[in-house]
mmCIF file of the N, C-alpha and C atoms, coordinates in Angstrom:
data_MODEL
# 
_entry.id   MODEL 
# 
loop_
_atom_site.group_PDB 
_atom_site.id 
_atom_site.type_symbol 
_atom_site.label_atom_id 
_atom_site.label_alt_id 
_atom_site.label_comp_id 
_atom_site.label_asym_id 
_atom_site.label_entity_id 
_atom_site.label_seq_id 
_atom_site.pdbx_PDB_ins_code 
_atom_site.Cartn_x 
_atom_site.Cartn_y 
_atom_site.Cartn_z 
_atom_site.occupancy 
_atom_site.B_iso_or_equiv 
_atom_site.pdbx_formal_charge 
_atom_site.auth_seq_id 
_atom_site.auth_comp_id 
_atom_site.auth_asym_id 
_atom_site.auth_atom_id 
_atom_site.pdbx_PDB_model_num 
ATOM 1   N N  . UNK A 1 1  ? -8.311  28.773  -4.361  1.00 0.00 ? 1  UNK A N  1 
ATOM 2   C CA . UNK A 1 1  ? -8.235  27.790  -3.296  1.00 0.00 ? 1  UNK A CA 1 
ATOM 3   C C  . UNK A 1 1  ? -8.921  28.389  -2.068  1.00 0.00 ? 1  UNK A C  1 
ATOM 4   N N  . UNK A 1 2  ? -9.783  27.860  -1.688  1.00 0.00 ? 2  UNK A N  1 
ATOM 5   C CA . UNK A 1 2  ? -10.672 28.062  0.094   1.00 0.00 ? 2  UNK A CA 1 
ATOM 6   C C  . UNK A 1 2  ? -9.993  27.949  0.684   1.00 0.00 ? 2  UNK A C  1 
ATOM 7   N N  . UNK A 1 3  ? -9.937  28.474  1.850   1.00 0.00 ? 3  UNK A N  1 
ATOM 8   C CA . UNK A 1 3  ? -9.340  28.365  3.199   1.00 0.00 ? 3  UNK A CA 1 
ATOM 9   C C  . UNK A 1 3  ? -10.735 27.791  4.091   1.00 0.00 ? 3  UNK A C  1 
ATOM 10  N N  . UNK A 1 4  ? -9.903  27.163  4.819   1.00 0.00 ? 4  UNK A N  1 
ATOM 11  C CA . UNK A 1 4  ? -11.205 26.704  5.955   1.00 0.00 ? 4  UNK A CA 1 
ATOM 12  C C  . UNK A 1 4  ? -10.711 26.312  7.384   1.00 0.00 ? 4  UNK A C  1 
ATOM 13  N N  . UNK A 1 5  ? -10.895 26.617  8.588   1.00 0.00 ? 5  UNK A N  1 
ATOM 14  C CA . UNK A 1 5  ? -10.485 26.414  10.019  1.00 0.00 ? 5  UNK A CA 1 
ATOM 15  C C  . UNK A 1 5  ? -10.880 24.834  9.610   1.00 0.00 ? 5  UNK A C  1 
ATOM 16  N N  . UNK A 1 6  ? -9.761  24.034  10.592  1.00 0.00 ? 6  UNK A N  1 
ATOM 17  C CA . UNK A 1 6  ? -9.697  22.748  11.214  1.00 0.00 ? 6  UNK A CA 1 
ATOM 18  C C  . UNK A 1 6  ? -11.225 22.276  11.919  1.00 0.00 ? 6  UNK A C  1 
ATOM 19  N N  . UNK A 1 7  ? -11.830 23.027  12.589  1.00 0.00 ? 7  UNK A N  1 
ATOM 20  C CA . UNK A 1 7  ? -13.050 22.642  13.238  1.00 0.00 ? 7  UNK A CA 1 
ATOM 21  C C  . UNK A 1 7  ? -14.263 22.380  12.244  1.00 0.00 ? 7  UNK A C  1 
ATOM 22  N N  . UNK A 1 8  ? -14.017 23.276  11.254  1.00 0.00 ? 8  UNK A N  1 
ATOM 23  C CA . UNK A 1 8  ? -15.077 23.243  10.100  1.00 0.00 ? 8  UNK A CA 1 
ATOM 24  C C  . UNK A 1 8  ? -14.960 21.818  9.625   1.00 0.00 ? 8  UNK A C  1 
ATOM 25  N N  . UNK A 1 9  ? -13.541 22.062  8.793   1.00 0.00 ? 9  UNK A N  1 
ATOM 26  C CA . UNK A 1 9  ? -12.541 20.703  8.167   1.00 0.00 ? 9  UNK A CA 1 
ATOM 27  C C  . UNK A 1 9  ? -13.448 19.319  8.777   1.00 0.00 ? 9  UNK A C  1 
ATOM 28  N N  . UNK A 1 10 ? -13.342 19.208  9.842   1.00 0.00 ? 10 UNK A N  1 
ATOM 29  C CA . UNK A 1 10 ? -13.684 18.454  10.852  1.00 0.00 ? 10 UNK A CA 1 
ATOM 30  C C  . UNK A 1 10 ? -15.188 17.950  10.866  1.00 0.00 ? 10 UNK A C  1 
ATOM 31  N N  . UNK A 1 11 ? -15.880 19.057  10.756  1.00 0.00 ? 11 UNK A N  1 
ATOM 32  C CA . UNK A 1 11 ? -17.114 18.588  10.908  1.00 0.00 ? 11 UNK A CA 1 
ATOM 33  C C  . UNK A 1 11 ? -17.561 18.527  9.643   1.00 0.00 ? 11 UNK A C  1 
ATOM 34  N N  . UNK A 1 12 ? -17.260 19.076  8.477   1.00 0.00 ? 12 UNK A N  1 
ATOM 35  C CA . UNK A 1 12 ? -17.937 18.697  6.665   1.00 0.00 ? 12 UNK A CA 1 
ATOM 36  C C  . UNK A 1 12 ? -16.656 18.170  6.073   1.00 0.00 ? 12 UNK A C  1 
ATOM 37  N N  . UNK A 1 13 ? -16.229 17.153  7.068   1.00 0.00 ? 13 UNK A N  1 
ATOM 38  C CA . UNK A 1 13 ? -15.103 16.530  6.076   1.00 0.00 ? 13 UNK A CA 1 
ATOM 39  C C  . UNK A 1 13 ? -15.819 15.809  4.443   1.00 0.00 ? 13 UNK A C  1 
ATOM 40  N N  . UNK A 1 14 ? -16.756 14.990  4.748   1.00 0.00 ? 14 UNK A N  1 
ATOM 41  C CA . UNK A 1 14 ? -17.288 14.612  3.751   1.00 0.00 ? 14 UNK A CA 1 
ATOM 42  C C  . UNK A 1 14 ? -17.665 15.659  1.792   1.00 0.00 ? 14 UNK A C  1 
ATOM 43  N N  . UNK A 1 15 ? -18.383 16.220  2.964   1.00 0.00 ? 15 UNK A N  1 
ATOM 44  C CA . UNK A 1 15 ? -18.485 17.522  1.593   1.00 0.00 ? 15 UNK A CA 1 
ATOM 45  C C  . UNK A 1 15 ? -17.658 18.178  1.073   1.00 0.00 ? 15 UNK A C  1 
ATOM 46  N N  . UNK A 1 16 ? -16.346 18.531  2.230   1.00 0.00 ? 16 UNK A N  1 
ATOM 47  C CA . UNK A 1 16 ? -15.102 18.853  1.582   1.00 0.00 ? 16 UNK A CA 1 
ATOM 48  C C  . UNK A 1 16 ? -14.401 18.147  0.273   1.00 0.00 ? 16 UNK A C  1 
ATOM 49  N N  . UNK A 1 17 ? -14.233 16.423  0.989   1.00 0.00 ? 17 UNK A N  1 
ATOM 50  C CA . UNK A 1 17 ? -13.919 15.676  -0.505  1.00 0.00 ? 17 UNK A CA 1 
ATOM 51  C C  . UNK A 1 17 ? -14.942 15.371  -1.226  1.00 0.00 ? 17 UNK A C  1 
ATOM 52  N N  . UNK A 1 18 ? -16.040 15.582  -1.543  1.00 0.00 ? 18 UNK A N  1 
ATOM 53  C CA . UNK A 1 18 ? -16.926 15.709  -2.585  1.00 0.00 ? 18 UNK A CA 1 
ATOM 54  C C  . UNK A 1 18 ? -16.526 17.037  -3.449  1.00 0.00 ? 18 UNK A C  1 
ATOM 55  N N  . UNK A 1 19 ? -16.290 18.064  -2.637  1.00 0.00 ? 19 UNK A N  1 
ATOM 56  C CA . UNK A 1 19 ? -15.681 19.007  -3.732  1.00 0.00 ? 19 UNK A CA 1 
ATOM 57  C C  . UNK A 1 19 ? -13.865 18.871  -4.488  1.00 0.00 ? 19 UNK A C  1 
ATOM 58  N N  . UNK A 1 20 ? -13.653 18.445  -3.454  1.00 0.00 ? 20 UNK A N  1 
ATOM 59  C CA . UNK A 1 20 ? -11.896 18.096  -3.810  1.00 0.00 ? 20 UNK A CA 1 
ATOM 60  C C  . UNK A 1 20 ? -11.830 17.204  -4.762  1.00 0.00 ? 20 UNK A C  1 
ATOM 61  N N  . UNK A 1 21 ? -12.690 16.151  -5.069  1.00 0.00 ? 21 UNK A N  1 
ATOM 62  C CA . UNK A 1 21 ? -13.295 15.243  -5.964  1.00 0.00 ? 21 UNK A CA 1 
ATOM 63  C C  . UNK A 1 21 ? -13.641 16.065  -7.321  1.00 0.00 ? 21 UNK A C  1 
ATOM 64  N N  . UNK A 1 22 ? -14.518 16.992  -7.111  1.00 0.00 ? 22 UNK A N  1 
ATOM 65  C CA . UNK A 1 22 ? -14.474 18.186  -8.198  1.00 0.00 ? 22 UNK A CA 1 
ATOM 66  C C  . UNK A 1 22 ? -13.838 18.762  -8.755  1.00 0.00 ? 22 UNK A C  1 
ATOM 67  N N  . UNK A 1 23 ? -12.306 18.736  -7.961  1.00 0.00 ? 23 UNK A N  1 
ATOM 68  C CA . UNK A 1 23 ? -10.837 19.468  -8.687  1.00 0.00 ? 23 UNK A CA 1 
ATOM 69  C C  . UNK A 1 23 ? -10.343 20.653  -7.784  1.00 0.00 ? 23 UNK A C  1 
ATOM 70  N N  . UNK A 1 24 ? -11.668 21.192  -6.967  1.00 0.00 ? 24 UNK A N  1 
ATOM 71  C CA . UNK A 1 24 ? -11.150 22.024  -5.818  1.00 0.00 ? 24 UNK A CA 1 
ATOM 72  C C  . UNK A 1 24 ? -9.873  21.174  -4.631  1.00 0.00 ? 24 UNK A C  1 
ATOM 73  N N  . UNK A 1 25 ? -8.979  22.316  -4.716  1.00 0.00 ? 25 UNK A N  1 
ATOM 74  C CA . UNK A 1 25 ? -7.782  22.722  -3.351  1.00 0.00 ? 25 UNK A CA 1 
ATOM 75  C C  . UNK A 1 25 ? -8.581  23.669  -2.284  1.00 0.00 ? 25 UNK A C  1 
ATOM 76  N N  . UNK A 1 26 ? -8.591  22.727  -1.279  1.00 0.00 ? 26 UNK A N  1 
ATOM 77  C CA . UNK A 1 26 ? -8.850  23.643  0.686   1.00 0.00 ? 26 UNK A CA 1 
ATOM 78  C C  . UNK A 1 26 ? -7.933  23.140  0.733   1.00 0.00 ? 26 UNK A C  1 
ATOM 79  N N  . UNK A 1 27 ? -7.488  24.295  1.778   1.00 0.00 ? 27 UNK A N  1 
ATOM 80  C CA . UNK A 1 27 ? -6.575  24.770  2.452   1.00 0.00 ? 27 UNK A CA 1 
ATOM 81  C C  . UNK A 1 27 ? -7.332  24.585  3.846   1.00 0.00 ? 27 UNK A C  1 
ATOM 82  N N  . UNK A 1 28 ? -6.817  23.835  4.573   1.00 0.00 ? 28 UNK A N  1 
ATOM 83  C CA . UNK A 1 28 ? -7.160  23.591  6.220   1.00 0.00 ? 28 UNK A CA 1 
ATOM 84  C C  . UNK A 1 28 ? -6.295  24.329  7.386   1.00 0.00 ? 28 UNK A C  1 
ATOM 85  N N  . UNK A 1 29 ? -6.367  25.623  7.981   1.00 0.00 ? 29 UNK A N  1 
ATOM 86  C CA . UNK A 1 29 ? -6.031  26.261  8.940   1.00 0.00 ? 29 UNK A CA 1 
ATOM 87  C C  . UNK A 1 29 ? -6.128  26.055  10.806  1.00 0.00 ? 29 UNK A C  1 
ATOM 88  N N  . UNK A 1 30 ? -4.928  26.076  11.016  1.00 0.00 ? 30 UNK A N  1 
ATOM 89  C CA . UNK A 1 30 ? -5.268  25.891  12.829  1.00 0.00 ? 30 UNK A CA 1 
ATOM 90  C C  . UNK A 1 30 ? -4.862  27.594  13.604  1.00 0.00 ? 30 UNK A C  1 
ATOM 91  N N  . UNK A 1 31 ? -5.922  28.107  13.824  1.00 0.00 ? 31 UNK A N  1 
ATOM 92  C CA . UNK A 1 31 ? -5.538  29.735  14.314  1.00 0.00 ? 31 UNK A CA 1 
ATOM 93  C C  . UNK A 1 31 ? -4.975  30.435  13.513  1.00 0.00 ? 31 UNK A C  1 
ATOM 94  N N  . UNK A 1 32 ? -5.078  30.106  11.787  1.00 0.00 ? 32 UNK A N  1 
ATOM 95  C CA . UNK A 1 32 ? -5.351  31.131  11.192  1.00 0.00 ? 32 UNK A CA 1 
ATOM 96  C C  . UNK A 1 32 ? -3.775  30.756  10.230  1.00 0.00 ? 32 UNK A C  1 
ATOM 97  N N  . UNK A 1 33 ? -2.841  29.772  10.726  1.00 0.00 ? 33 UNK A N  1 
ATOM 98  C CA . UNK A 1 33 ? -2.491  29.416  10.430  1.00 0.00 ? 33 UNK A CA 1 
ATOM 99  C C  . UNK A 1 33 ? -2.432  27.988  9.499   1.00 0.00 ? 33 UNK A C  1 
ATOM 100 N N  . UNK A 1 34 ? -1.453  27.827  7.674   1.00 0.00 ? 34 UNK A N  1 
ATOM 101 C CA . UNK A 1 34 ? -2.207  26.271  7.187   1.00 0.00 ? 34 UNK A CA 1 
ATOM 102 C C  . UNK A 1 34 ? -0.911  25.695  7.579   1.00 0.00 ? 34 UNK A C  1 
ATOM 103 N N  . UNK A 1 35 ? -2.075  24.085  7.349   1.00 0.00 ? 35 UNK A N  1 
ATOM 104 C CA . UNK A 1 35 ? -2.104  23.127  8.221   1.00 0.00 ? 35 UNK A CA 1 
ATOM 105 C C  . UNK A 1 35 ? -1.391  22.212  7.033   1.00 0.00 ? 35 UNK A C  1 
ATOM 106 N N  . UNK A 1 36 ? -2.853  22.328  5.967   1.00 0.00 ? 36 UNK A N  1 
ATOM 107 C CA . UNK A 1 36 ? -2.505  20.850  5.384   1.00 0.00 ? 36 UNK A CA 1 
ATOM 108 C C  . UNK A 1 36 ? -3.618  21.655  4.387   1.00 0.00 ? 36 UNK A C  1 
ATOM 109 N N  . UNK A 1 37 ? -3.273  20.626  2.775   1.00 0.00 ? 37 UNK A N  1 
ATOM 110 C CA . UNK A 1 37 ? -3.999  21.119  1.815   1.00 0.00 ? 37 UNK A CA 1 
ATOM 111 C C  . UNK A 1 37 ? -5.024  19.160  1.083   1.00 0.00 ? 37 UNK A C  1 
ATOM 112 N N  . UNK A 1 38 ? -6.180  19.758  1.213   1.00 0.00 ? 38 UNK A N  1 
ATOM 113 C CA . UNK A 1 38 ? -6.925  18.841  0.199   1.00 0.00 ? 38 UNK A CA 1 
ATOM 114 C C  . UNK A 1 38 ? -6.951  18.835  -1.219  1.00 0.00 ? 38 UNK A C  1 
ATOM 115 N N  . UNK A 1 39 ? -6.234  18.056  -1.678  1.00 0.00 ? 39 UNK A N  1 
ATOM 116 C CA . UNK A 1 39 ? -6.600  18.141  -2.820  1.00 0.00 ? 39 UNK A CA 1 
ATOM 117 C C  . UNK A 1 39 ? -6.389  16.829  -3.446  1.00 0.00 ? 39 UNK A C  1 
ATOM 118 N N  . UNK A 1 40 ? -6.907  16.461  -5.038  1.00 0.00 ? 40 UNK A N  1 
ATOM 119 C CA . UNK A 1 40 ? -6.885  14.862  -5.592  1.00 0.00 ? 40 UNK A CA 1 
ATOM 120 C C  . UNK A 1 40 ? -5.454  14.975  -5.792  1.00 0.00 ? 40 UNK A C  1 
ATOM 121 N N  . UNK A 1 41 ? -5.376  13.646  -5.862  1.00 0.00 ? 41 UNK A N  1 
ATOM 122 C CA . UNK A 1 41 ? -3.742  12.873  -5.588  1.00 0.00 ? 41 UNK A CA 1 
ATOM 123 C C  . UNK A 1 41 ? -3.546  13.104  -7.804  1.00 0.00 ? 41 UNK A C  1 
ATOM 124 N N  . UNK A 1 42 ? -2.259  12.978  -7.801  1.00 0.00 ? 42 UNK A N  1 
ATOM 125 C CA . UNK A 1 42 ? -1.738  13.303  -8.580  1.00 0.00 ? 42 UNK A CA 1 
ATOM 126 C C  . UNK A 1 42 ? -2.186  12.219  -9.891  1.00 0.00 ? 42 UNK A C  1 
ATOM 127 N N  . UNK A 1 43 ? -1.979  12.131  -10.581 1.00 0.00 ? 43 UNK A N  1 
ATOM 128 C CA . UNK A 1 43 ? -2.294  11.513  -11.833 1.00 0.00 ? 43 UNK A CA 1 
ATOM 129 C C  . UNK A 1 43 ? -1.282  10.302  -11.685 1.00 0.00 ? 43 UNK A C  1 
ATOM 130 N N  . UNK A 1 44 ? -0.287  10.662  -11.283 1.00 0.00 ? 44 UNK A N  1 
ATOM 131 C CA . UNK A 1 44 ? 1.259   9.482   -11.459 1.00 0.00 ? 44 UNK A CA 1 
ATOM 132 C C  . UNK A 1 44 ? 0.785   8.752   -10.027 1.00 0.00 ? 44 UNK A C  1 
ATOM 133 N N  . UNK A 1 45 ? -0.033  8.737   -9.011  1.00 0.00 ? 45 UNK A N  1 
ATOM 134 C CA . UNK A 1 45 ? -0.100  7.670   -7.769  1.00 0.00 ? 45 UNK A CA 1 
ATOM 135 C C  . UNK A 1 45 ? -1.390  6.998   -8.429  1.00 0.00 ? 45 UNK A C  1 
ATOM 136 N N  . UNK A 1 46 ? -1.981  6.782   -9.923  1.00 0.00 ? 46 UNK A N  1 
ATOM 137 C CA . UNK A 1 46 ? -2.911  5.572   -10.094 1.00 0.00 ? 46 UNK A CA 1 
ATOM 138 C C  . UNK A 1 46 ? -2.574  4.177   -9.835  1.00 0.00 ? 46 UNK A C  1 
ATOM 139 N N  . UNK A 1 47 ? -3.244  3.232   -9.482  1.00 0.00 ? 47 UNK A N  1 
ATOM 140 C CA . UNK A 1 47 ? -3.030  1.693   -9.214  1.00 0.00 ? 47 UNK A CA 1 
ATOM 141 C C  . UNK A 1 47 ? -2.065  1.555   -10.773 1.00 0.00 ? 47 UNK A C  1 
ATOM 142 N N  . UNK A 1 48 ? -0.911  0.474   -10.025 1.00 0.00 ? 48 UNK A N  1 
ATOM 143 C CA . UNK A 1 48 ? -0.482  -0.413  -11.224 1.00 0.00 ? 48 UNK A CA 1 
ATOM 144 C C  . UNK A 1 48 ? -1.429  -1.462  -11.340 1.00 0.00 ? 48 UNK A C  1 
ATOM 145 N N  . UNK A 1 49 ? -1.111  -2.155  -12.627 1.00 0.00 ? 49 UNK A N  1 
ATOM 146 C CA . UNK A 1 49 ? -2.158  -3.335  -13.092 1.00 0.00 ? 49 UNK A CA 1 
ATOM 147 C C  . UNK A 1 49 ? -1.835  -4.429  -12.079 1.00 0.00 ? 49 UNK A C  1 
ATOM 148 N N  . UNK A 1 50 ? -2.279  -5.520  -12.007 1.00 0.00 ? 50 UNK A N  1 
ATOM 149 C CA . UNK A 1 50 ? -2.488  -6.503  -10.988 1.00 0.00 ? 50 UNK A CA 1 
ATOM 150 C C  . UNK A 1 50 ? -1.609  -7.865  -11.597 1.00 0.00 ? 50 UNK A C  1 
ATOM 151 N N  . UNK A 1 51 ? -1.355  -7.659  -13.326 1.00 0.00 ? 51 UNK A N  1 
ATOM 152 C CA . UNK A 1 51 ? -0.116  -8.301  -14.190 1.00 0.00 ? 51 UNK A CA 1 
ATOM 153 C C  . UNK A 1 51 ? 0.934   -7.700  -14.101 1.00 0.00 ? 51 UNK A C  1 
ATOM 154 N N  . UNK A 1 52 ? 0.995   -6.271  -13.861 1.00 0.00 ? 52 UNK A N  1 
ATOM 155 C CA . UNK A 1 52 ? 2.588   -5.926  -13.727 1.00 0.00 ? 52 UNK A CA 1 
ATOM 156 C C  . UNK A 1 52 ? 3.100   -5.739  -12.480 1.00 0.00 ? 52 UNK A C  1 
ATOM 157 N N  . UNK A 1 53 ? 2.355   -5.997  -11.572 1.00 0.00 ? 53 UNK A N  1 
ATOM 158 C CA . UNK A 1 53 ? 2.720   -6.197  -10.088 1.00 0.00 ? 53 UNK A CA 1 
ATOM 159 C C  . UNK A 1 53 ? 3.208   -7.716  -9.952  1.00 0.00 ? 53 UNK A C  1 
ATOM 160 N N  . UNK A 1 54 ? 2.483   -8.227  -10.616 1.00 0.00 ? 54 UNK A N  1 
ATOM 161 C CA . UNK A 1 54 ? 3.286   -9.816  -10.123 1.00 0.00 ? 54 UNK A CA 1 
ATOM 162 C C  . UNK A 1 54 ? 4.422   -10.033 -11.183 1.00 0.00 ? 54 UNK A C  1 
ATOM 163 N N  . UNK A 1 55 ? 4.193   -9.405  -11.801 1.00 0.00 ? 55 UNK A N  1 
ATOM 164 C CA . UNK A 1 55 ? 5.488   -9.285  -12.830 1.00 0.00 ? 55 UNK A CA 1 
ATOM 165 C C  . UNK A 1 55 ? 6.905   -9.044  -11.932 1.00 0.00 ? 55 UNK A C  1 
ATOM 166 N N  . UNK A 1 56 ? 6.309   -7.549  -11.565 1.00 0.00 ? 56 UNK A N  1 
ATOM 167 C CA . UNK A 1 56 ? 7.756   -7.144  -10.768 1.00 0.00 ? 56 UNK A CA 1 
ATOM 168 C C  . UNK A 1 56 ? 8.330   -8.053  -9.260  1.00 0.00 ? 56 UNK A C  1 
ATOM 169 N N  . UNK A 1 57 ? 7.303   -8.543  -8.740  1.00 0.00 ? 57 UNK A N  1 
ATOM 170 C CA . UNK A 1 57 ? 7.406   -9.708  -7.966  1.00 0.00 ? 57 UNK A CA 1 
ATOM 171 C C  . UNK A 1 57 ? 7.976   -10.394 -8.356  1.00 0.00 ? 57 UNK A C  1 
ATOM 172 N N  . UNK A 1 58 ? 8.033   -11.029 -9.476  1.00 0.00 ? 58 UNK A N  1 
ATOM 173 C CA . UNK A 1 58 ? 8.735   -12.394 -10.124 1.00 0.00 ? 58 UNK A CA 1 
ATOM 174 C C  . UNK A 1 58 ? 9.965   -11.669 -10.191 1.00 0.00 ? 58 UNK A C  1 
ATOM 175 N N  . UNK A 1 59 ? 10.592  -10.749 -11.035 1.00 0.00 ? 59 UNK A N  1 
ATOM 176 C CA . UNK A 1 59 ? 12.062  -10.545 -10.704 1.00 0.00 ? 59 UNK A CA 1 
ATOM 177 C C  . UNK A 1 59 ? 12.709  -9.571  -9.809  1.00 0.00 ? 59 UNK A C  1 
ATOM 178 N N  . UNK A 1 60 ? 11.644  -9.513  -8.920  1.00 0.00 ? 60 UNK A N  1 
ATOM 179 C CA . UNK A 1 60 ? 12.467  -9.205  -7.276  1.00 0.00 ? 60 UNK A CA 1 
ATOM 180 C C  . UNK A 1 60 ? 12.411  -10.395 -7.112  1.00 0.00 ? 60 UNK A C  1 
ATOM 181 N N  . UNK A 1 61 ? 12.422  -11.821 -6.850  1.00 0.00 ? 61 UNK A N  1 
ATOM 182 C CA . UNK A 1 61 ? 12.375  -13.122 -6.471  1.00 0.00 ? 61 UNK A CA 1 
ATOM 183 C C  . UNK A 1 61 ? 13.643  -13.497 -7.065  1.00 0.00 ? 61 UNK A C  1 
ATOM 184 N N  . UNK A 1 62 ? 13.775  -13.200 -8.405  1.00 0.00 ? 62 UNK A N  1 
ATOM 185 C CA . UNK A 1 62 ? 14.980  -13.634 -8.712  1.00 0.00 ? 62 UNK A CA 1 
ATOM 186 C C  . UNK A 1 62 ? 16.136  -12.783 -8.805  1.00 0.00 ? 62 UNK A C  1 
ATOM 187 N N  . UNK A 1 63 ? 15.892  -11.541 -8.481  1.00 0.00 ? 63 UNK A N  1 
ATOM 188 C CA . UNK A 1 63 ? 17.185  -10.873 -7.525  1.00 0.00 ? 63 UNK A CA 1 
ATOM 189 C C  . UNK A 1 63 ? 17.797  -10.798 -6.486  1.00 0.00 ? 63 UNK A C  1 
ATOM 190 N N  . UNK A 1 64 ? 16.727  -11.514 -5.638  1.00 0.00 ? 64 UNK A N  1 
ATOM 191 C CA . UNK A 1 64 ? 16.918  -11.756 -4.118  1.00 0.00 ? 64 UNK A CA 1 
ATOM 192 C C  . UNK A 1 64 ? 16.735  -13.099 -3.379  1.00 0.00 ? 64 UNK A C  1 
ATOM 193 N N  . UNK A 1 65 ? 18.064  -13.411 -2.789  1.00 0.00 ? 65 UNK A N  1 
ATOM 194 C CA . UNK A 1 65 ? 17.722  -14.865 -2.604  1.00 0.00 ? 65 UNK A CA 1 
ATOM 195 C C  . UNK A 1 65 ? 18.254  -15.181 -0.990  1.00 0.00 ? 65 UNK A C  1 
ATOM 196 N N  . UNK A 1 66 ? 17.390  -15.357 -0.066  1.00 0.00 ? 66 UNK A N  1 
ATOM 197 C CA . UNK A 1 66 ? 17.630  -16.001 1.010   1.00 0.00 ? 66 UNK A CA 1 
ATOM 198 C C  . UNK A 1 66 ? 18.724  -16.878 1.313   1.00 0.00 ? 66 UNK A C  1 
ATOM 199 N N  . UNK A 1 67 ? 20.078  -16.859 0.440   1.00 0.00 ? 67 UNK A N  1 
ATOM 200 C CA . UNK A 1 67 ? 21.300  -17.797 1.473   1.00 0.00 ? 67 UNK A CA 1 
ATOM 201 C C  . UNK A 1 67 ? 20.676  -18.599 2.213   1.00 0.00 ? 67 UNK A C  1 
ATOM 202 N N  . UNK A 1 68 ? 19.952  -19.809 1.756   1.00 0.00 ? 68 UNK A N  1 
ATOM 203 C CA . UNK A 1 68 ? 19.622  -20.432 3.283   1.00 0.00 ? 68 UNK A CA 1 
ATOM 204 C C  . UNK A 1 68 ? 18.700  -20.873 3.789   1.00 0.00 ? 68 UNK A C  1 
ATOM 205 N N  . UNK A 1 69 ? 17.837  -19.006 4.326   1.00 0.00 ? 69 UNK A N  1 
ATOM 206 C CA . UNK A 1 69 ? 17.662  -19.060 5.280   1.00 0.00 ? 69 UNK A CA 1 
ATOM 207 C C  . UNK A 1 69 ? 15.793  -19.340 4.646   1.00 0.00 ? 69 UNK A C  1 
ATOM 208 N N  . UNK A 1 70 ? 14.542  -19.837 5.350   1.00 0.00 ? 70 UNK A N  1 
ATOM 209 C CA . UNK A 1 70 ? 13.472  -20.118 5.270   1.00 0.00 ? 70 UNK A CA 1 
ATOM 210 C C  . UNK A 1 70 ? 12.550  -18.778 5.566   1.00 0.00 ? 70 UNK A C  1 
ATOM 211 N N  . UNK A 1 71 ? 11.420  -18.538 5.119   1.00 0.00 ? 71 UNK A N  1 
ATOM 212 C CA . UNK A 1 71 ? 10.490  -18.051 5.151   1.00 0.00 ? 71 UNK A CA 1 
ATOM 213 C C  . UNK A 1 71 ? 9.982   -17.903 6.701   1.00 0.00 ? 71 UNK A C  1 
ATOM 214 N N  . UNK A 1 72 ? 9.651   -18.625 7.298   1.00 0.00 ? 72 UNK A N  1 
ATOM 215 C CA . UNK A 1 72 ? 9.566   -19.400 8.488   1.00 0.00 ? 72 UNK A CA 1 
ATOM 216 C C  . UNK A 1 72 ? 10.599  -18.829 9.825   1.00 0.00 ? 72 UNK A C  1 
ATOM 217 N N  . UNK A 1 73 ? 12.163  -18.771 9.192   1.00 0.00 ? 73 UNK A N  1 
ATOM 218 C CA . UNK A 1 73 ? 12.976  -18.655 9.930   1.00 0.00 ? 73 UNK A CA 1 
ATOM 219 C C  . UNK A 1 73 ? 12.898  -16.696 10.218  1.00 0.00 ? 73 UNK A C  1 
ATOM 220 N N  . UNK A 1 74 ? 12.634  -16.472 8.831   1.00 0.00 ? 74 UNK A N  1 
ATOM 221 C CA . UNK A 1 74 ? 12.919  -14.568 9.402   1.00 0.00 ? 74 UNK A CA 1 
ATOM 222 C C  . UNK A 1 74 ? 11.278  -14.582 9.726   1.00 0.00 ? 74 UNK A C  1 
ATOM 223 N N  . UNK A 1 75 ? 10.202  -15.202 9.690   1.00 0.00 ? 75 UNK A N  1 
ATOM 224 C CA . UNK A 1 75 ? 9.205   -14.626 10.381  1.00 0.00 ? 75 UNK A CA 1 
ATOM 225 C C  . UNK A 1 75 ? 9.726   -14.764 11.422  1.00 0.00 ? 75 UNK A C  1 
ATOM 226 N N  . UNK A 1 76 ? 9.725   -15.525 12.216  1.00 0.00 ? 76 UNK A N  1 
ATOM 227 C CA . UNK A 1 76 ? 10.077  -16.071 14.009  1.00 0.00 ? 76 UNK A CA 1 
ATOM 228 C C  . UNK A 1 76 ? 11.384  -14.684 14.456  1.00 0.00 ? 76 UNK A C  1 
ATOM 229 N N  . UNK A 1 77 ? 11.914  -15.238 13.588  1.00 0.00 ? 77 UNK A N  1 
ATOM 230 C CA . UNK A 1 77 ? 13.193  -13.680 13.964  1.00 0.00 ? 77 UNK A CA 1 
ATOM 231 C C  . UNK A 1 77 ? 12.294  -12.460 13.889  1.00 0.00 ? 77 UNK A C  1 
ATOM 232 N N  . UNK A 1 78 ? 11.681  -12.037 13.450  1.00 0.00 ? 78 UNK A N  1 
ATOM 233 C CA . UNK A 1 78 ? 10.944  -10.542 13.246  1.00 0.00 ? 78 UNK A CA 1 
ATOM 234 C C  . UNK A 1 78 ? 10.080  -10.704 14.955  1.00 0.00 ? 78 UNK A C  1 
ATOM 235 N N  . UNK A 1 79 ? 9.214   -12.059 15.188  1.00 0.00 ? 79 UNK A N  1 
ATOM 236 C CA . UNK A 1 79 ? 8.685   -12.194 16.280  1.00 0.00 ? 79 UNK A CA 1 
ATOM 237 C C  . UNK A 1 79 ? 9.543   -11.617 17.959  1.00 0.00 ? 79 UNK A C  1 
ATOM 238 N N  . UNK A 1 80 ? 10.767  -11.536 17.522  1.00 0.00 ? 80 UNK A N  1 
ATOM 239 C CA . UNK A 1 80 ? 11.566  -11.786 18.791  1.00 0.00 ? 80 UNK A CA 1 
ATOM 240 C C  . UNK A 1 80 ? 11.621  -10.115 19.527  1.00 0.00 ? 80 UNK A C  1 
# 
């Protein structure tokens, strides 16, 4: 894993994730101290499908039911 100062970070951010894209971990330092690490996101945060999202939509809909109240009514309440 590279280490690299924040100012660098900063200015080849691009090329950084072109390599992090590659499978490389930087390590981003502020005074020598880290900061924060680049690296690709995990295998388990890929998109769900766009059928099993409305899937799970449909029975959160029918687990949860507004008593009542309108769509309309908790927007305006959120407005206040």
């Amino acid at each position: 894993m590279q280490t690299i100062g924040v100012y660098e970070a900063k200015t080849h951010l691009p090329k950084l994730l072109a390599r992090v894209v590659n499978g490389e971990q930087i390590t981003i330092t502020k005074h020598g101290v880290p900061i924060a690490v680049l690296q690709a996101p995990s295998s388990s945060s890929q998109k769900t499908s766009p059928k099993k999202t409305i899937e799970d939509l449909r029975m959160f809909r029918k687990k949860c039911k507004l008593n009542g109240l309108s769509i309309r009514d908790l927007i305006d309440e959120g407005r206040r």
